[in-house]
N, C-alpha and C positions, 0 to 999 in steps of 0.2 A: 186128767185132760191130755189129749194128743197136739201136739204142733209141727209145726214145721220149720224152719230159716231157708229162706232162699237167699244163695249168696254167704254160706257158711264159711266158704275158703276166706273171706276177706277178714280184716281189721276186726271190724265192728261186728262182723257174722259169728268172727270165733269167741270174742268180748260173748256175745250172744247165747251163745255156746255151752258157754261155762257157767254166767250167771241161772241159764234157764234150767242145765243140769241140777242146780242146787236146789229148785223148786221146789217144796216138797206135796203140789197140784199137779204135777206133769207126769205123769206115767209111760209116754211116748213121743219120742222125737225123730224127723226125719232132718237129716241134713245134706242141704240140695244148693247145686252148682248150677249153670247152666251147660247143655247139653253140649258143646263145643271146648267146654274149660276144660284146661290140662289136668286139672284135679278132681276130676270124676272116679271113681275107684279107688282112690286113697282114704287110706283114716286117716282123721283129722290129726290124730298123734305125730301121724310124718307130716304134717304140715309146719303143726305146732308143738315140738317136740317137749316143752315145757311143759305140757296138761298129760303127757305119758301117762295113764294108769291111774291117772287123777280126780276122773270122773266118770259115774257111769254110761257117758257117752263118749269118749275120747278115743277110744278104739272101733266108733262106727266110722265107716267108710261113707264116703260123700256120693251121691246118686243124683245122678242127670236131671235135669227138669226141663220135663217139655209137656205138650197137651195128652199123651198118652199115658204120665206118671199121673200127671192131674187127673184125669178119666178112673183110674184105678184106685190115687190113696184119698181123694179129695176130699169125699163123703165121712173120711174117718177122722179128719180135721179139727177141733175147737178153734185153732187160732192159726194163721200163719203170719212170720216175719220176713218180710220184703228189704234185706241189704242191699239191693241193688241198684242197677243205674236207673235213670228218673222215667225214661221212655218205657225204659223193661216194665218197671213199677205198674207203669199207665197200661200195659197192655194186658198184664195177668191179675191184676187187683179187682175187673171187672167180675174174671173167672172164679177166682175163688168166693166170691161175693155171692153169686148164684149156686156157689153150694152149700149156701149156710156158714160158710167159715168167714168170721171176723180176719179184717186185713189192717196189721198197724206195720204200716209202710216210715223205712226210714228213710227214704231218698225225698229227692223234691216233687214228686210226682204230683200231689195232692196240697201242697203247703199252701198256696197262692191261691186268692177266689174266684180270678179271673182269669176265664180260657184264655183271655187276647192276648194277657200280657209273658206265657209260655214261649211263643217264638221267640219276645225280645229278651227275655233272660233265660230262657234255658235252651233254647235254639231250635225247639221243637214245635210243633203245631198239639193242642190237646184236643184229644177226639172223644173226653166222655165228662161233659161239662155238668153232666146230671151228677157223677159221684165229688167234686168239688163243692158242689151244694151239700151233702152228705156228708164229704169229710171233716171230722172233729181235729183242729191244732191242737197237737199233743201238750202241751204246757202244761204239768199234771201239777202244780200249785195255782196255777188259777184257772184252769180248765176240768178241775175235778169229775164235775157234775155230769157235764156233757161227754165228757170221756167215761162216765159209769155206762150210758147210754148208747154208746156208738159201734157201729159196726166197720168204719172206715175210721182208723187215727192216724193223722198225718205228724209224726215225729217231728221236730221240728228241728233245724239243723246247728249243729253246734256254736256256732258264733252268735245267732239269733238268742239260742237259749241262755246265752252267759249276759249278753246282752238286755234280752227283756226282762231277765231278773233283777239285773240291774236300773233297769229303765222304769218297770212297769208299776210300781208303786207310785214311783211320781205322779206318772202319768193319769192312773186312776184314780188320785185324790188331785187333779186339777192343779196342778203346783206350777207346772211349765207357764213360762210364757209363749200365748199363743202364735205371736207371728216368729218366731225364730225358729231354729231348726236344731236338734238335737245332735249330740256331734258326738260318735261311738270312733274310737279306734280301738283294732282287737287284731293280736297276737297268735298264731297256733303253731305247734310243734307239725312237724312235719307228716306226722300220720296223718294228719286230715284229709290230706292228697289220698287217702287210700293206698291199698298193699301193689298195686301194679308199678312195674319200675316206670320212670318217668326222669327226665334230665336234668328238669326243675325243682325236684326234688331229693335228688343224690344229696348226699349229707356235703361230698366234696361239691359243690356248686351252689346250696343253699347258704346266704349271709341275711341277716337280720335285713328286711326290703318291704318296700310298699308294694301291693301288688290290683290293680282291676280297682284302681280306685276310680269312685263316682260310678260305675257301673257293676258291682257285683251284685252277682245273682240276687245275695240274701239281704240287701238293701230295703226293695220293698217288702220282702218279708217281715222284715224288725218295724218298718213304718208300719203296715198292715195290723199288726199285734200291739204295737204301745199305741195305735192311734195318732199318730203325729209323727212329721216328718222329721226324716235320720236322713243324716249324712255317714254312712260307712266305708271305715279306712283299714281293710285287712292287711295284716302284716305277716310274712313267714319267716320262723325262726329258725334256726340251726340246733332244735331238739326234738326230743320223739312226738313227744306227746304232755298233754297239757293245752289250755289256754286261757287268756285273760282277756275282757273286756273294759276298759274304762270308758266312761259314760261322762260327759258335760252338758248338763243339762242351764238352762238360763230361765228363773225362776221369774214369775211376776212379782211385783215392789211388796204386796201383802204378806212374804211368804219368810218364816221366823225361824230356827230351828227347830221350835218346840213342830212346827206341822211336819218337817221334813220326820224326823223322831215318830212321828205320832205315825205318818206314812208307812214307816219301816215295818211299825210295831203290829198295825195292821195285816199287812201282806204276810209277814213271815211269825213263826214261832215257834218251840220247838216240841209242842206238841202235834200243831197242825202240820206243820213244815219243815219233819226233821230232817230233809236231806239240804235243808238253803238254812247256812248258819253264819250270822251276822254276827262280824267280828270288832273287837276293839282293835286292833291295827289293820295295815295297809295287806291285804294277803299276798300269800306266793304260791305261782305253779304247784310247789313240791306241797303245797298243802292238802291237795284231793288230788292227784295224783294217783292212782289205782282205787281210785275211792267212788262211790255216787253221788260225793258232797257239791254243792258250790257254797262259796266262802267269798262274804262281798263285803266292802266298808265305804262309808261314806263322809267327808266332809260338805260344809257349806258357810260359804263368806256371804253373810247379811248385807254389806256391805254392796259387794258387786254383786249379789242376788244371784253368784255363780255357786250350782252344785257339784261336786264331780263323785262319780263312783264306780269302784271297781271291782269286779265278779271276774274266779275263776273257778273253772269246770276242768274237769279230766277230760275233752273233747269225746273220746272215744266211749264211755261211759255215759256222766252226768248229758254227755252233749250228744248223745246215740244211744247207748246199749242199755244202760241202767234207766234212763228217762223210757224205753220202751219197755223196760220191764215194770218200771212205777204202771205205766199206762196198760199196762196185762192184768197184774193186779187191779188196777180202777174196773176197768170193763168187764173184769171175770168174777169181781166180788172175793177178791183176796186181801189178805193181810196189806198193808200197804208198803210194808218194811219186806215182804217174803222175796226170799235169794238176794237179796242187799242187805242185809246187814249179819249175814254170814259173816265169821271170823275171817273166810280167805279173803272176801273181797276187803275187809277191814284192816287185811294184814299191809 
């Protein structure tokens, strides 16, 4: 198979990169910038000088993307990956759609089911309400099926994902109580912000802070997907990368251990679910960490019928890169484990 990344130079593009290099379904990749970025012409090698020689894509140089490269390599396609900003996403995901190439877009372009609500959280107006209907939410442990099937997958974005794994078990054995409101606070290392410098995100000006509370973008996203409403309180921390979500959920009076147990044992396993491994303690960042894992624990007090639980993802990974590679494999009828659970990624 042939692919693409648009949006190579970045984070998540190069994460991208390297997992899709190890594929052993890929036989061609193009790695594409847009047409204005300073890193059009470069190998990715000088970008990222770490993967030197390390892959057999590391020494291609990054190419412009605009409607004239599309017109040219489009047709030669199986799949393209969209790293890009959410508006970009929305404007070329139509394009490649009409040429037969599946689009699994990692930005927000397609997350959300409703045009209207684009202005108010991502500040744009969406002009192709027909592929919103169409796009599949990436969540490749409970969206398996529909992600075998789809030609549009909307990634789902990092805080969501550590979240609804956290969340979504609950939710889908009825366990919440229903008039309250699910209360997520979630931590990310500083890469989330993306590779563009930014002042907010200097390491000297970053301190542990709450940030775009009660209005972050991925709010209704996490509501949308567990089915009930979240309160989300992102936090930035003064590390690269990593994050954790902890989840409080408020249980109705019927709800025991044994169901919350019985919840877990459902949703995850490590047959069906070997990259979400459910731990006997409380996890840590450094646990997945360069990995595809998330790593979630839970208690629950009978008592105040309070649950709490917490999931961490490698953001850039679990919460991007490797969650779009699970969801390549779903769509393309590959292995499920293929280019994750490589040695390097595991190293």
């Amino acid at each position: 198979m042939k692919v693409a990344i648009v949006g190579a130079s970045g984070y998540v593009g190069a994460e991208l990169t390297i997992l899709l290099a190890r594929h052993p379904a890929i036989t061609g990749m193009h790695l594409l910038v847009s047409e204005f970025s300073d890193a059009k012409g470069i190998r990715f090698s000088q970008l990222y000088p770490r993967w030197q020689s390390t892959s057999r894509f590391s020494e291609q140089r990054l190419q412009a993307f605009n409607g004239d490269w599309l017109a040219t390599f489009g047709s030669e396609l199986d799949v393209v990956f969209m790293a890009t900003p959410h508006e970009y996403s929305q404007q070329w995901a139509s394009a490649f759609l009409e040429q037969g190439v599946k689009v699994i877009d990692l930005s927000g372009a397609f997350r959300l089911n409703l045009a209207e609500d684009y202005p108010t959280y991502y500040g744009f107006e969406h002009h192709y309400p027909q592929l919103l209907e169409q796009a599949v939410y990436g969540l490749a442990e409970f969206n398996y099926q529909q992600i075998t099937d789809a030609n549009l997958i909307a990634v789902p974005g990092c805080y969501p994902t550590a979240s609804l794994l956290a969340s979504k078990p609950v939710t889908n054995a009825n366990l919440q109580q229903p008039d309250t409101h699910i209360i997520v606070n979630g931590i990310s290392g500083v890469s989330g912000a993306g590779r563009k410098a930014s002042l907010n995100s200097s390491f000297n000006e970053v301190s542990l802070t709450a940030y775009n509370v009660l209005q972050h973008r991925h709010q209704p996203e996490i509501s949308q997907q567990c089915g009930h409403s979240v309160i989300f309180n992102p936090h930035l921390a003064p590390f690269k990368r990593g994050l954790m979500a902890t989840v409080t959920i408020h249980c109705h009076e019927q709800v025991k251990t044994d169901d919350v147990q019985q919840a877990f044992a459902k949703a995850y396993s490590p047959v069906t679910t070997p990259l979400v491994r459910v731990t006997q303690q409380w996890p840590k960042i450094d646990d997945v960490t360069y990995t595809p894992f998330a790593n979630l624990h839970w208690q629950y007090d009978e008592d105040k019928r309070i649950l709490v639980v917490s999931c961490v993802i490698d953001n850039l990974l679990k919460g991007a890169a490797s969650q779009a590679v699970q969801c390549f494999n779903l769509a393309m009828q590959q292995p499920p484990g293929a280019a994750l659970f490589d040695q390097g990624v595991m190293a």
